[in-house]
N, C-alpha and C positions, 0 to 999 in steps of 0.2 A: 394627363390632366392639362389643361387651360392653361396657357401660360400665365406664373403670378404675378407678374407684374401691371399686366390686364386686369387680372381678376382681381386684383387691389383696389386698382382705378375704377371699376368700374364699384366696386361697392362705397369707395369715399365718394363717389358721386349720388349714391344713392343716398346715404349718408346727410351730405350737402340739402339734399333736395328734400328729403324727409325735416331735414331742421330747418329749412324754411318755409313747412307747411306749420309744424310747430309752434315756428315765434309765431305765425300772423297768424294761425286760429286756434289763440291760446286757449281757447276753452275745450278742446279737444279733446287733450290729456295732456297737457305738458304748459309750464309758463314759466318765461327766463324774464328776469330783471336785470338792471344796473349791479354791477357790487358794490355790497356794501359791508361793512362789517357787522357780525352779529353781537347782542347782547344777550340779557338772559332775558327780557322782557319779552324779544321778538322771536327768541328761538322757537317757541309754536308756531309760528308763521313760516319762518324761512328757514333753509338747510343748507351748508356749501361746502366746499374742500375747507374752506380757512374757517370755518366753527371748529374745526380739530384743532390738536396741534400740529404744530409744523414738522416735525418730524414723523408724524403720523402716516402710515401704508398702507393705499388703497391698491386692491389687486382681484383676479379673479381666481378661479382653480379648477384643478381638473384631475381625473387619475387616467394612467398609462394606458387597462384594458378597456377604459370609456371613450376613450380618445383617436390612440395611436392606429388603429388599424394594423397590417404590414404582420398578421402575425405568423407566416410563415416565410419571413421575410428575411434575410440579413443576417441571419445565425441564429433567430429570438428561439429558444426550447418550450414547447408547451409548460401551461402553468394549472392551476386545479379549475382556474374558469374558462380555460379552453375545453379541458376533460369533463367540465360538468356539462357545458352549455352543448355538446357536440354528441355527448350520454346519454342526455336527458334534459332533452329540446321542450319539453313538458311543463320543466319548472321555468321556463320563461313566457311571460303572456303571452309573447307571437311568436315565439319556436326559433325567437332570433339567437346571434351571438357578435363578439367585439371583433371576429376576423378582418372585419375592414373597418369598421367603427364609423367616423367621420375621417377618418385617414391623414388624421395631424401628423404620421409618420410622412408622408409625403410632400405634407405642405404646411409646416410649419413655421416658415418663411412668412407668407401668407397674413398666417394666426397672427403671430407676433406684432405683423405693422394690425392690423386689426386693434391690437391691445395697445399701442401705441397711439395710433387714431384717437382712440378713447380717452389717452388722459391716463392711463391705468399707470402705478408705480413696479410692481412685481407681480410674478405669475407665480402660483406654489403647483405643481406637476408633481406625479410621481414617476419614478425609473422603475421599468420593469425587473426585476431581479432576472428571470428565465434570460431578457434578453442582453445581459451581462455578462452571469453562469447561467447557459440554458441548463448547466446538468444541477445548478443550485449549487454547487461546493465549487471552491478554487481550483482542484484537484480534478474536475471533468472539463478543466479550459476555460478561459475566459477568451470571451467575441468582441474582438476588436471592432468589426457591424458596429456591435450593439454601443459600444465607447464612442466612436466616430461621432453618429446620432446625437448621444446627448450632448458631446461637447459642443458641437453644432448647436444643439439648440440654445446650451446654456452660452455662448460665443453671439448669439443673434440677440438674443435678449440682452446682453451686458453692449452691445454697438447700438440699438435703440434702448437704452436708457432704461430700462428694466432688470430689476430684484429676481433673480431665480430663488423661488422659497421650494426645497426639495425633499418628499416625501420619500421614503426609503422602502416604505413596505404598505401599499394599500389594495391587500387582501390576493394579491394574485403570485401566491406562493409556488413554485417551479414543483411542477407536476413530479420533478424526480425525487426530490426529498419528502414527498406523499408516498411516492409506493414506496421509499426504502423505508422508511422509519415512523409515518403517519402525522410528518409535518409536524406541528404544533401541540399536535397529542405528546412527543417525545422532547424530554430535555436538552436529546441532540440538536433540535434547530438552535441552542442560545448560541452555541458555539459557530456555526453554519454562517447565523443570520449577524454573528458578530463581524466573522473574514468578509460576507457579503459589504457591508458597512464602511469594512476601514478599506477597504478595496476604492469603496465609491467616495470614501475620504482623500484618499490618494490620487484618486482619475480628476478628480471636479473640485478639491476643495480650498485649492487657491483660489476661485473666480465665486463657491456658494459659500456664503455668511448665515445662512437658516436651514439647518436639518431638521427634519421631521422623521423619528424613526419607524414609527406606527400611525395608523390611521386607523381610529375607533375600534379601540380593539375592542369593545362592547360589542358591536356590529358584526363581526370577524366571529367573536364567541357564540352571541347570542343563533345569529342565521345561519351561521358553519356546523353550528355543534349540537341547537337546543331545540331550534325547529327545522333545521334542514334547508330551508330556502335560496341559501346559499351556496355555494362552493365553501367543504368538499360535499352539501348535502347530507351528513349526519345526524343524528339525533335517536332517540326512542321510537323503536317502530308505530308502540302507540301515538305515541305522538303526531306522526306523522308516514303514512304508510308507504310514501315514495323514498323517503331514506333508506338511503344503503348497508347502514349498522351505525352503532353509536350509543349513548347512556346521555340522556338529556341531564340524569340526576347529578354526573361528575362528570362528563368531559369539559363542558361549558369550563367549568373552574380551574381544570388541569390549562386547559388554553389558554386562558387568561393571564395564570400566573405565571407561567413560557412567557408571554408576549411580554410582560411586565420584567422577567430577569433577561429578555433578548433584550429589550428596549435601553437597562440599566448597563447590560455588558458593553454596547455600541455606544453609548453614552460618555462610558469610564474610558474606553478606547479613546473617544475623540479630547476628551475633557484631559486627558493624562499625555496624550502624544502627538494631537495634532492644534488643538486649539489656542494654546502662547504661539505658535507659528503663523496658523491660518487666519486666528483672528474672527471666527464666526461662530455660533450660537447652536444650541443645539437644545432640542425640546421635544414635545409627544403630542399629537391632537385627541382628545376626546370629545363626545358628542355627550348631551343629558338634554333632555326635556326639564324645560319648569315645572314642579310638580306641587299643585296647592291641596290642600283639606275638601273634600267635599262638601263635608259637614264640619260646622264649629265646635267637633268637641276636641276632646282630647284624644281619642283611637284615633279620628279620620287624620288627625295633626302626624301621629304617630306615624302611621300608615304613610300619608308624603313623606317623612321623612326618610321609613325604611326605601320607597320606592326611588329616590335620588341616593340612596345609599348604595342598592345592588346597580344601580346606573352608576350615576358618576363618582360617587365613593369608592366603589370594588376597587377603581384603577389610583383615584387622585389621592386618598387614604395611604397608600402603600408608600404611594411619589413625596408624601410629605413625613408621616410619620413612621413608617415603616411595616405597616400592617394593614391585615383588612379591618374596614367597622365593625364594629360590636355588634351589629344586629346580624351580621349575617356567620359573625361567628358563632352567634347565639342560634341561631334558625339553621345553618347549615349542617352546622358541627363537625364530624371528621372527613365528612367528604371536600369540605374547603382546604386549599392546600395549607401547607405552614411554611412559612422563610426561614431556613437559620440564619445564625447572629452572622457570618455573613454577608449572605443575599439583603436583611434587613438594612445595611449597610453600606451596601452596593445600588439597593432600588431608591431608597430612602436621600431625595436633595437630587436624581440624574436628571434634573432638567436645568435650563435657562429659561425660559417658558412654557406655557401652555395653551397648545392650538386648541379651542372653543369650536365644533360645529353645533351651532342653533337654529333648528326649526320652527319646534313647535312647542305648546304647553299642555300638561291634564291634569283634570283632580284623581285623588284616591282616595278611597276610600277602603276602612278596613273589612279584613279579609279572614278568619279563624280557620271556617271551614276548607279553605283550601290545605291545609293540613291535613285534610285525613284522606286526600288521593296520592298517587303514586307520585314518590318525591322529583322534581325537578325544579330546574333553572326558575324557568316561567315562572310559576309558585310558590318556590319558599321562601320570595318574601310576603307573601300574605297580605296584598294591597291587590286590590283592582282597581287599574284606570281607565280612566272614563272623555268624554269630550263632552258632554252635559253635565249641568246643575238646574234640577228643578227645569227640564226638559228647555232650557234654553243652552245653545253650542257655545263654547268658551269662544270661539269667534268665527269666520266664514272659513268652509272649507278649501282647498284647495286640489287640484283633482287627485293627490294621494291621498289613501282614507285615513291615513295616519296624520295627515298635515293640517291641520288648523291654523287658521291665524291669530297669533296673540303676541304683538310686540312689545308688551310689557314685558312678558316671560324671560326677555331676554337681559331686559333690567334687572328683575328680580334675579335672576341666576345670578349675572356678574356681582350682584350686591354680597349673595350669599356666601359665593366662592373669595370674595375681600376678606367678610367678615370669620368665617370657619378656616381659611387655608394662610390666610397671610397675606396677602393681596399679592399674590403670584404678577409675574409679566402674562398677559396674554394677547395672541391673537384670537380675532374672531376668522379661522380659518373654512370655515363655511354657513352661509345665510343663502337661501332663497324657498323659491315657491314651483310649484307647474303646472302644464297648464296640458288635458288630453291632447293626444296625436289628434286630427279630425281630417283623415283625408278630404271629407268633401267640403272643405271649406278654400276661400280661395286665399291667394298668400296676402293680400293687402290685410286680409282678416285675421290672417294667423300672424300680422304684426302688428294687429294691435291690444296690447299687454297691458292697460291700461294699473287694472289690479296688482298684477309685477311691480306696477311704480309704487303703487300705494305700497307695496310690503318693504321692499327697500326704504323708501322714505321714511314710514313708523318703525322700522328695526332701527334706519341709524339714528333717526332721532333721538328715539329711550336707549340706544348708545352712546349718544352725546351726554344725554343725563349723566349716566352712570360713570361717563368719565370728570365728568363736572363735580360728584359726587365723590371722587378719588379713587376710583376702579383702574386700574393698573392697566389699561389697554392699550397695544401699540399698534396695530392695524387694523384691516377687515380686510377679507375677499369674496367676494358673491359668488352661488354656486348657480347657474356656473355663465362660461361667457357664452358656448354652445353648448345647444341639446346634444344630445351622446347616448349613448345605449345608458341606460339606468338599470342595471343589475336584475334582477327579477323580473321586472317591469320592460326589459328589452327598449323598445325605441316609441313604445307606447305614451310615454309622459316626455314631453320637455320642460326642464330647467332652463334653457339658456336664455340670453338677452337676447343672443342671433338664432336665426331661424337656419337649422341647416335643411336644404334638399336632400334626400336622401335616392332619391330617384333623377337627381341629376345632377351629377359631378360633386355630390357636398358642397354643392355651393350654399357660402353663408349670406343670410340677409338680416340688417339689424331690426329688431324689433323698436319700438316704443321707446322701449324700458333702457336700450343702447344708447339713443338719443339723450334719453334724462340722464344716466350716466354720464355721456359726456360733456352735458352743460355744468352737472354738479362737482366735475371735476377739474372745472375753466374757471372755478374761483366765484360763476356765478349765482346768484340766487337763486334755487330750486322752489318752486314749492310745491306742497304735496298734487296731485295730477285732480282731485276733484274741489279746489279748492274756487275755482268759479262754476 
């Protein structure tokens, strides 16, 4: 690779040179004013770092097999998305996989002053478990490689002024505790993934004050286990005929409720033997859609509420009171696990916080007849969701066909979750949007993101509401700073602010949306990118 010292310079100069097309032709997409301080009158007009509060964390994020590359590199052990993507090149839009990724294992040097450049306060990453224990257990070795690595990286980010926020487990489970015992399927990971934990307690957790021990384990259950989309590729062959084996009706919930007493065992570990020492926080990310009525009655009300309930209830339900919601123990019945007095005990309060990933929004509407097909995940809760009402889109799409835009949904949620959970601490550990790969477009074109600004802008806006409002939130990170392989979707969609090359050396280039980041993080007045 390039050297990074070069290859820094030469993108803060791009940087430079992009923000002085910016200011003087502000009607472009982008317009910076004088600072000033905001009120509530003007806060529809303008947006900046100091509308938060001051201890407030802005940051970006990223997971390990999105990113890292290097994956037969340095001791790392295969994980179940090297075995899926390498299996079954099929289930990815272009037959890709994260073997080299954008190669932040090599140059994450680089990355870091990038996030620096920008103004950014912490970066939340995940550690690859495989490349800790490639064999998954303490008992097959631990790779010093793979310790090295992260201490490095978390060591570069604490000398530039950067929060290492550290995810523990997002989704790339060490391929060996798949074929001994079916991973997440088996009780044995609580144990496994508890030593994995206090291990990474131990290596890193004088210098990381934010653990993350799961990452959407919705995501994890629903595509691993109920449509197969994922690694390990699971589910009901009806369901989905490229699956390997699987029970869409029960596995989805057996996984869930593992990730739910791993999540609480690592939890009690850190909360009982390392945290009066280390001093740091330790919590869980969950993702939910805002989910409205389609219709004003009372089924379609019903209906949103069951569909936020098998979403973000399955998991946040447990985290507060000790159980799953009534509607899915009413709809499920015995195939949904049970906690004893216990685990109830143990899952129930194991967080400091609650990491927020938010998208997007949909209606629901109710659903009976889904009842009378073969029982699974997808289904029993008996809502279908939608992105129209009365054929108009709840807002513009984005080029995921799941992704709409509606940055209200994301007010409404935090309101929600104040109001029913207690008003937990939360981050918003992931927001953003993407935009298609388009080889034949040129790069000046592929930076400009205009729409990216606009979503940023109206997310944090009705997230300034909702703190204004007394919503308990202590930071945000955008997902993400670079494009990266995106899981199913391969290298097809990008998320990032920066543009990475992928066909020449990963170099990154900022887009747009980079630019507005860094002015809105200089304290100065943003305003929204179509506002002349």
């Amino acid at each position: 690779m390039p050297d990074t010292k070069y290859r820094v310079m030469a993108i803060n100069l791009l940087l430079l040179l992009l923000s002085g097309t910016v200011v003087i032709v502000s009607c472009v997409s982008i317009r910076t004013e004088a600072t000033i301080l905001l009120t509530n009158n003007d806060i529809t007009k303008s947006l900046n770092r100091s509308s938060f509060p001051e201890s407030f964390i802005f940051g970006t994020a990223s997971s390990a097999y999105q990113v890292e590359g290097a994956a037969n590199v340095g001791g790392r052990g295969p994980s179940i998305w090297d075995t899926f993507t390498h299996n079954n090149p099929e289930m990815i839009n272009d037959r890709s996989n994260g073997d080299v990724a954008i190669d932040e294992y090599h140059i994450y040097k680089e990355d870091v002053e990038i996030m620096k450049d920008l103004n950014m306060d912490a970066y939340r990453f995940s550690i690859s478990w495989s490349r800790i224990l490639p064999k998954g257990k303490l008992g097959g070795g631990v790779n010093k490689e793979g310790i090295k690595y992260y201490n490095n990286l978390i060591n570069e980010l604490l000398i530039k002024g950067l929060q290492p926020f550290v995810t523990l487990f997002h989704w790339d489970l060490p391929q060996a505790l798949e074929d001994e015992y079916g991973g997440f399927l088996s009780s044995n990971i609580v144990n496994d993934y508890r030593d994995y934990a206090e291990l990474c307690f131990k290596l890193f957790g004088d210098r990381v004050k934010h653990w993350i021990t799961l990452n959407e384990p919705w995501s994890f259950a629903l595509h691993g286990y109920a449509d197969g989309t994922f690694a390990p590729g699971r589910c009901s062959h009806w369901q989905n005929p490229n699956c390997t084996g699987g029970d869409s009706a029960t596995e989805p919930y057996i996984v869930a409720h593992n990730q739910l007493l791993a999540h609480a065992s690592a939890s009690n570990v850190y909360k009982t033997q390392y945290q009066a020492s280390q001093k740091g926080k330790i919590g869980i990310t969950l993702v939910s859609y805002w989910i409205m009525a389609l219709n004003d009655t009372e089924l379609d009300h019903d209906a949103a509420q069951r569909a936020i309930d098998f979403m973000f209830g399955w998991f946040m339900d447990p985290l507060i009171v000790g159980d799953y919601p009534s509607s899915m123990r009413s709809l499920v019945g015995s195939r949904l696990p049970k906690f004893s007095a216990y685990q109830v005990n143990l899952v129930r309060g194991s967080f400091d916080f609650i990491g927020l990933n938010y998208y997007t929004s949909y209606y629901a509407t109710n659903a009976p007849e889904l009842s009378k097909g073969k029982p699974n995940y997808i289904t029993d809760q008996l809502s279908i969701l939608t992105k129209e009402r009365n054929g108009i889109p709840i807002g513009p799409p984005a080029a995921s066909s799941w992704l709409s835009i509606y940055p209200n949904g994301l007010r409404e949620l935090l309101l929600y979750i104040k109001k029913k959970y207690n008003n937990p601490s939360i981050y918003i550990t992931e927001n953003g949007m993407d935009d298609l790969d388009d080889p034949t477009i040129s790069l000046e074109k592929a930076l400009e993101d205009t729409m990216r600004i606009n979503y940023y802008y109206d997310h944090l806006y009705y997230l300034h509401t909702a703190i204004r409002d007394g919503v308990n939130v202590k930071g945000y990170f955008a997902w993400s700073l670079f494009d990266n392989f995106e899981w199913s979707s391969g290298y097809t969609l990008r998320f990032g602010v920066y543009f990475v090359d992928y066909n020449n050396n990963f170099n990154r280039y900022p887009k747009k949306s980079a630019i507005w980041f860094k002015s809105f993080l200089q304290y100065k007045v943003v305003t929204h990118s179509d506002s002349c």
